[in-house]
C-alpha positions as CSV (number, residue, x, y, z in Angstrom):
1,X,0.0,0.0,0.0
2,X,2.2,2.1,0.1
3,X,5.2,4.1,-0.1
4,X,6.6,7.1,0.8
5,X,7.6,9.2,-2.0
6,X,3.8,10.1,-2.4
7,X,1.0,9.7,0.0
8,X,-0.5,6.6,-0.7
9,X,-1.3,6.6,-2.8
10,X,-0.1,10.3,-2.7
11,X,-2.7,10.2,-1.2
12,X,-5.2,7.0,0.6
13,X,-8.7,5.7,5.6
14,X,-10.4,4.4,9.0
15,X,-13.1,2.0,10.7
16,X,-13.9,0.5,13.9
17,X,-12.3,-2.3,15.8
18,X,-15.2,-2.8,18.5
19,X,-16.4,-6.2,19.2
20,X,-19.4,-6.0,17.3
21,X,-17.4,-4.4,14.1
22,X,-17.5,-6.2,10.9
23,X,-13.6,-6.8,11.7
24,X,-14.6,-8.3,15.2
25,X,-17.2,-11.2,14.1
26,X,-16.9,-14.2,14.4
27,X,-17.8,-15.6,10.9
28,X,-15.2,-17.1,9.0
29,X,-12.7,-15.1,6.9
30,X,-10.2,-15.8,3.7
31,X,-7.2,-16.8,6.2
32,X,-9.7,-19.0,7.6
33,X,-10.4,-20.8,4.3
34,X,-8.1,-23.3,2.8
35,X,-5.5,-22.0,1.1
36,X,-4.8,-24.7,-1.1
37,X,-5.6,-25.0,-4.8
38,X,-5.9,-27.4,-7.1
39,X,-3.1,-26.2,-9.8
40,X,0.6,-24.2,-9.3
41,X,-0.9,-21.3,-11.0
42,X,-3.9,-21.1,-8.8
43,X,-1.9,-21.9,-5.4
44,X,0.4,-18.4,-6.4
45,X,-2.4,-16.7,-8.7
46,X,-3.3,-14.9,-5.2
47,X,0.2,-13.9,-4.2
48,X,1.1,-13.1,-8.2
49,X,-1.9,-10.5,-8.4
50,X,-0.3,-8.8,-4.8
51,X,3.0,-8.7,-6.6
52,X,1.5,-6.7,-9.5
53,X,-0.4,-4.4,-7.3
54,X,2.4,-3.2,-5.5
55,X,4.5,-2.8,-8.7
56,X,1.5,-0.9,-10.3
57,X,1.2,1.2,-6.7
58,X,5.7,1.4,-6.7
59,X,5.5,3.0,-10.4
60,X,2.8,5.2,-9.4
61,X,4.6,7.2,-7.1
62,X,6.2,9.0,-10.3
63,X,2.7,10.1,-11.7
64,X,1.7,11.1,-8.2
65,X,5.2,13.2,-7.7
66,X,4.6,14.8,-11.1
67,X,1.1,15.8,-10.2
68,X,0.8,17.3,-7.4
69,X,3.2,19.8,-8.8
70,X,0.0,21.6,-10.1
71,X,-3.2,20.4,-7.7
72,X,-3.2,19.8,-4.2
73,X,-3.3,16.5,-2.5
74,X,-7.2,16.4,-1.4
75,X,-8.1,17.2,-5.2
76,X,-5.5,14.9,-6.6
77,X,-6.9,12.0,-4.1
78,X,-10.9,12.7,-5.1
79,X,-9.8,12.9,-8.7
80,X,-8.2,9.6,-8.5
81,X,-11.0,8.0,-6.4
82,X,-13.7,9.3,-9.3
83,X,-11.8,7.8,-11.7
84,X,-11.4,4.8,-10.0
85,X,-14.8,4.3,-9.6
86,X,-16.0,5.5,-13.7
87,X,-13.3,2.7,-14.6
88,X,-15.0,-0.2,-12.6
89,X,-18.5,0.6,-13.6
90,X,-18.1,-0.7,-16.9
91,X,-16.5,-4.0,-15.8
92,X,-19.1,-4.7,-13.5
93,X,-21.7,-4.5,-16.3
94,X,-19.5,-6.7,-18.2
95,X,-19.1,-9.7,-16.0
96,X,-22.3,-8.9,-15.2
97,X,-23.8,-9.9,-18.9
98,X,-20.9,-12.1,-19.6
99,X,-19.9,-14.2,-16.6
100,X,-23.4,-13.7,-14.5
101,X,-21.4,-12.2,-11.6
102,X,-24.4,-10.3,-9.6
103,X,-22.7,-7.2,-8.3
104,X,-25.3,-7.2,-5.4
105,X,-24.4,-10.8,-4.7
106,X,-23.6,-10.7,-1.1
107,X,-26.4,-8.2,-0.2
108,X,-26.6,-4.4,-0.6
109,X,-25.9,-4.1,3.0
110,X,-22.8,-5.7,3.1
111,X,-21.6,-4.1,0.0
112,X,-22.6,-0.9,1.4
113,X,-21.4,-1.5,5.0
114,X,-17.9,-3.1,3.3
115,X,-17.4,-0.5,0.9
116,X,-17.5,2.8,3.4
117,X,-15.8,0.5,5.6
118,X,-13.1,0.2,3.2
119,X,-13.6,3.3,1.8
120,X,-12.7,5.5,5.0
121,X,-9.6,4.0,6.1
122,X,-8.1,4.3,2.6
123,X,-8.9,8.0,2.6
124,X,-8.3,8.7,5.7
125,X,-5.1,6.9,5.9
126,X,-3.6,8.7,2.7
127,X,-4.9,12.3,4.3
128,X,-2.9,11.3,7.5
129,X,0.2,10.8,5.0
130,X,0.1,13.6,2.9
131,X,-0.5,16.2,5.6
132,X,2.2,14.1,7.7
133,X,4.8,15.0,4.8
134,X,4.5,18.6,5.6
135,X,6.6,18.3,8.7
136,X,8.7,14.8,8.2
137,X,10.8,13.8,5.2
138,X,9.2,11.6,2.3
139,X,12.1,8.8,3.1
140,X,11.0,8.7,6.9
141,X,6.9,8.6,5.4
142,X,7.7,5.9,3.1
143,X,9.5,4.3,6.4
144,X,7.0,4.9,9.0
145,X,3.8,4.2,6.8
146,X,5.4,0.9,5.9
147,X,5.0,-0.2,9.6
148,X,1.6,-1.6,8.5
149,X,4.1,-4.6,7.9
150,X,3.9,-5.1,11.4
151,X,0.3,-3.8,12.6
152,X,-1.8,-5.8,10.4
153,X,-0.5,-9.4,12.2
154,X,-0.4,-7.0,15.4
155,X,-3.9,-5.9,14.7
156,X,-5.0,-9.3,13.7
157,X,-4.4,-11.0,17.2
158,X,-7.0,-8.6,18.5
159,X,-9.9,-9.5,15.8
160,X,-9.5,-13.0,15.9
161,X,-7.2,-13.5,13.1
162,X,-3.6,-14.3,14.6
163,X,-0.6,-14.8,12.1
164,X,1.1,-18.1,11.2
165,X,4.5,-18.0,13.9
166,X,6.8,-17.9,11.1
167,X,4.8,-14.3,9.7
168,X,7.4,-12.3,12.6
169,X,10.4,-13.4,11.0
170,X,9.6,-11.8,7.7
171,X,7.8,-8.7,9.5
172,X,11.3,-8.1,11.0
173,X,13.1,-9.0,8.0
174,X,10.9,-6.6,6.0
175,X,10.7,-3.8,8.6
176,X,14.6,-3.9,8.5
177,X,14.6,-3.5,4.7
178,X,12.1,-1.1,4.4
179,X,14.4,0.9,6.5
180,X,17.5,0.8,4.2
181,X,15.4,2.0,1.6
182,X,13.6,4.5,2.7
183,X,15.3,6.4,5.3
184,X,18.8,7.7,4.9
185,X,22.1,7.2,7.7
186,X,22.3,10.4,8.5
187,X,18.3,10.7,9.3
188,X,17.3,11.2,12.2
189,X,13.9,9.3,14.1
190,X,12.0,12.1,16.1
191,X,8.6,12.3,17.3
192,X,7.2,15.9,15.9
193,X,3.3,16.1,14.3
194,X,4.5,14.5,10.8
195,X,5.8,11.6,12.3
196,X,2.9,11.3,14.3
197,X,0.3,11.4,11.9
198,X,2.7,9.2,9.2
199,X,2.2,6.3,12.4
200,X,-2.0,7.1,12.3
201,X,-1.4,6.6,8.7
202,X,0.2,2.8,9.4
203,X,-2.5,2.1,11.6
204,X,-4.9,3.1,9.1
205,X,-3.7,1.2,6.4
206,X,-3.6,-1.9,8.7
207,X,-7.4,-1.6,9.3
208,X,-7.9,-0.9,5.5
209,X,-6.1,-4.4,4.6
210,X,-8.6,-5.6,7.3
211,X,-11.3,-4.6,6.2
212,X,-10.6,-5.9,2.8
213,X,-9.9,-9.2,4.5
214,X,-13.4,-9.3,6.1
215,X,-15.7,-8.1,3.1
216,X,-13.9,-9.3,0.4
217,X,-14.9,-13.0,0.4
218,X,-18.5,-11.9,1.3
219,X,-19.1,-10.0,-1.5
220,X,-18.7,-9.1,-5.1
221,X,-15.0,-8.0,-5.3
222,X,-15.0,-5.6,-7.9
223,X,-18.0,-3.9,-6.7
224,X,-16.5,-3.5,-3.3
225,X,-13.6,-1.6,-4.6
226,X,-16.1,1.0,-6.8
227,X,-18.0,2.0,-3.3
228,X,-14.3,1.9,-2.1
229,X,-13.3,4.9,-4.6
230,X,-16.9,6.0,-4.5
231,X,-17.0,6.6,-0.9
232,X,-13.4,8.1,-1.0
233,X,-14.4,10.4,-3.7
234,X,-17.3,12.0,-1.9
235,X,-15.0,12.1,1.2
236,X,-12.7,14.2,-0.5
237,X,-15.1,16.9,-1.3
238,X,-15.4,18.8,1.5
239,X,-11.9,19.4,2.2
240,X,-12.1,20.9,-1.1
241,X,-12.8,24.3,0.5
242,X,-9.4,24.1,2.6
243,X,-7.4,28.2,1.9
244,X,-4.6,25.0,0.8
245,X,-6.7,24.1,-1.7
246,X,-8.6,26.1,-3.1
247,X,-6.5,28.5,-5.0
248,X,-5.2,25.6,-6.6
249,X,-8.5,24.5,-8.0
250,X,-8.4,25.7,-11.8
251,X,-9.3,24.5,-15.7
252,X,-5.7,24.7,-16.3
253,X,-4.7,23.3,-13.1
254,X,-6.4,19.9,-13.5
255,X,-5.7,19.3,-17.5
256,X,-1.9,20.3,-16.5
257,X,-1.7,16.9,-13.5
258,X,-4.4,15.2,-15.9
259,X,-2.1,12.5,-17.3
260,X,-0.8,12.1,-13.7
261,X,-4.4,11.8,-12.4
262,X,-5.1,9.2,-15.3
263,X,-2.3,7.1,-14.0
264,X,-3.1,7.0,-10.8
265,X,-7.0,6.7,-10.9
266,X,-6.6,3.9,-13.5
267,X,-3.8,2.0,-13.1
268,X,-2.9,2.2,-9.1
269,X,-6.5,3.2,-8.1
270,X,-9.1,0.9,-10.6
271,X,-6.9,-1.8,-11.2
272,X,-4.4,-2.3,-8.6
273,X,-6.6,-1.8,-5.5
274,X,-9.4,-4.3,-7.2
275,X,-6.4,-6.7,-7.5
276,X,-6.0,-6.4,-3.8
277,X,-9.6,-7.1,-2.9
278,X,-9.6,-9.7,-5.3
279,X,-6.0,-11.5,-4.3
280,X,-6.6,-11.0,-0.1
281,X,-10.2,-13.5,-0.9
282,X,-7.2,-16.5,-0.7
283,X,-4.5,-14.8,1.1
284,X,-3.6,-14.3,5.1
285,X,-4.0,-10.2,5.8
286,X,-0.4,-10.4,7.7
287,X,1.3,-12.1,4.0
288,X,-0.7,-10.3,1.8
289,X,0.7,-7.0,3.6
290,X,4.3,-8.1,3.1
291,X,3.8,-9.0,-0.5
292,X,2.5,-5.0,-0.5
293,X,5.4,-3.9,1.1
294,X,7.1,-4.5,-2.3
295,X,5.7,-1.4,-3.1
296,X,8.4,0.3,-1.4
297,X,10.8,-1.5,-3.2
298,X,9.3,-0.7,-7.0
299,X,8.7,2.5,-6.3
300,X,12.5,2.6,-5.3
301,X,13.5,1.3,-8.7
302,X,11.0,3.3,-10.6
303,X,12.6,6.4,-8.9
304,X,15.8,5.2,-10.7
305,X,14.5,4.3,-14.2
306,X,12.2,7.3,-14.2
307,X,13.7,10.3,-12.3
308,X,17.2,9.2,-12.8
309,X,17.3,8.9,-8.1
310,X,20.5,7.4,-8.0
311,X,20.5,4.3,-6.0
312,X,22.6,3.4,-2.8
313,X,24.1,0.4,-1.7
314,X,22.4,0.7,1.3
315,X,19.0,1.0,-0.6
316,X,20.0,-1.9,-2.6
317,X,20.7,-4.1,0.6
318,X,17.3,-2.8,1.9
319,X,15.5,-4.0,-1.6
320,X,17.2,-7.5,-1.2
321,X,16.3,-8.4,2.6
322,X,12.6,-6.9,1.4
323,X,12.4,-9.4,-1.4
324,X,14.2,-12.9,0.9
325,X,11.4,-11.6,3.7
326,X,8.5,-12.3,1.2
327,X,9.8,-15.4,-0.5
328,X,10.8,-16.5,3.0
329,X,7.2,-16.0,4.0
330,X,5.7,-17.3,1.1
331,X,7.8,-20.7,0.9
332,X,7.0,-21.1,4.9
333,X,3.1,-20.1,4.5
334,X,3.1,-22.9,1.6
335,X,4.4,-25.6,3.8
336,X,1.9,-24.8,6.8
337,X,-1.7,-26.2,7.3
338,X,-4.0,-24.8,5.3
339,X,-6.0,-22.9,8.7
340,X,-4.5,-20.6,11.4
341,X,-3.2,-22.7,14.5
């Protein structure tokens, strides 16, 4: 989800952890389904689709760099959102007429309860980040949002839905890299309002992969992730009127971070958070969050490729221990039982 050199994306929400919270119940979730498939392809077709989502949400960062050169960040989020959710529409007709997949399937209250559920802890984790980055460095962001590595299988002890054992060794494997990459030696960790809200942003994402986690098996995927956008778009308005923002709000504005916006409501907000949804129906919330984490690590490359950000030793390290955490994960996960212990 999501990396530092934009707010994730530059931009990204919230919900309730209460007993009687969707995240709370006691009806069973995808990491309490069988993991196993029938094939290879469908056994890593889950953990493949997470791979592309966070190379699609790493490469983003250079569209979401480039645009908010010209809009601010709440525009730039609810632009994305909108387009994210115009995008979906006509796939849902489509495997609507063509594979029978009822967008309504698993109740309009569920889709409605799952998709403002989803829909507020993406927004209101990527406001947390992109106000954070007005008082903390986009390397210590990238750094400190990444710690949803950590609070999902943190998170997930509280709501019933405890990691596999061998999940830690990866978090700190990952947590270590994420470091290398993202924050620099001679950075310094302090505890100011940036920082602070950068952590509200972690814990934000954490409930957002959640979330997905609980609603994602119980209703039509795709459909989940337009209320997603659609209740992150309508969000957004409001904030609209903010003496930041408004100035910025012109005609020439908007077509000037267009392709930017295109980018990002497309690619990293249509397709690659609908891959999420749909990969986290067969994957454990606390591995599905690591295979994320990539994000830092494409976005990292991209920065290279793209903008010509030199890359450090210590950043390459940080890219390597990221990658051996996931595949350690991954080949660990695939030799456990199938349930949680």
């Amino acid at each position: 989800m999501k990396h530092p050199l934009a707010a994730k994306s530059p931009l990204a929400a919230d919900r309730p952890l209460a007993a009687k919270s969707p995240l709370a119940a006691d009806r069973p979730l995808a990491a309490d389904r069988p993991l196993a498939a029938k094939s290879p392809l469908a056994a890593v077709g889950p953990s493949l689709l997470l791979l592309l989502t966070a190379l699609i949400w790493g490469s983003a960062f250079v569209a979401q760099r480039l645009g908010m050169e010209h809009v601010g960040p709440f525009a730039f989020l609810s632009s994305r959102n909108l387009l994210g959710f115009l995008a979906l529409l006509p796939v849902i007709a489509w495997r609507r007429r063509h594979l029978g997949a009822d967008p309504m399937a698993g109740g309009v209250r569920a889709l409605a309860v799952g998709s403002a559920a989803c829909g507020a802890a993406l927004f209101a984790a990527s406001a947390c980040q992109q106000v954070g980055l007005l008082w903390t460095t986009a390397g210590l962001s990238g750094f400190l949002t990444a710690n949803y590595v950590l609070l999902v299988p943190v998170l997930g002890c509280f709501v019933g839905r405890p990691p596999l054992r061998t999940t830690w060794i990866g978090v700190a494997l990952a947590l270590a890299g994420l470091y290398l990459i993202s924050v620099g030696p001679d950075a310094k960790l302090s505890a100011g309002p940036g920082e602070a809200l950068t952590l509200l942003c972690a814990l934000l994402f954490a409930v957002q992969i959640l979330c997905v986690d609980r609603f994602a098996p119980r209703v039509d995927p795709v459909a989940l992730a337009a209320g997603e956008f659609l209740f992150g778009f309508l969000a957004g308005l409001p904030f609209l009127a903010l003496p930041s923002e408004a100035p910025r709000l012109s005609l020439a504005a908007f077509r000037a971070a267009l392709p930017a916006i295109a980018f990002a409501g497309f690619l990293s907000s249509g397709v690659a958070y609908t891959l999420q949804i749909v990969a986290q129906k067969r994957t454990r919330p606390a591995i599905a969050s690591l295979l994320m984490s990539l994000e830092a690590v494409f976005a990292a490359l991209c920065g290279r490729i793209f903008l010509r950000e030199a890359l450090s030793p210590r950043q390459i390290v940080g890219c390597a221990l990221v990658f051996v955490a996931v595949a350690l994960v991954q080949l660990l996960a695939a030799r456990a039982p199938s349930s949680r212990p």
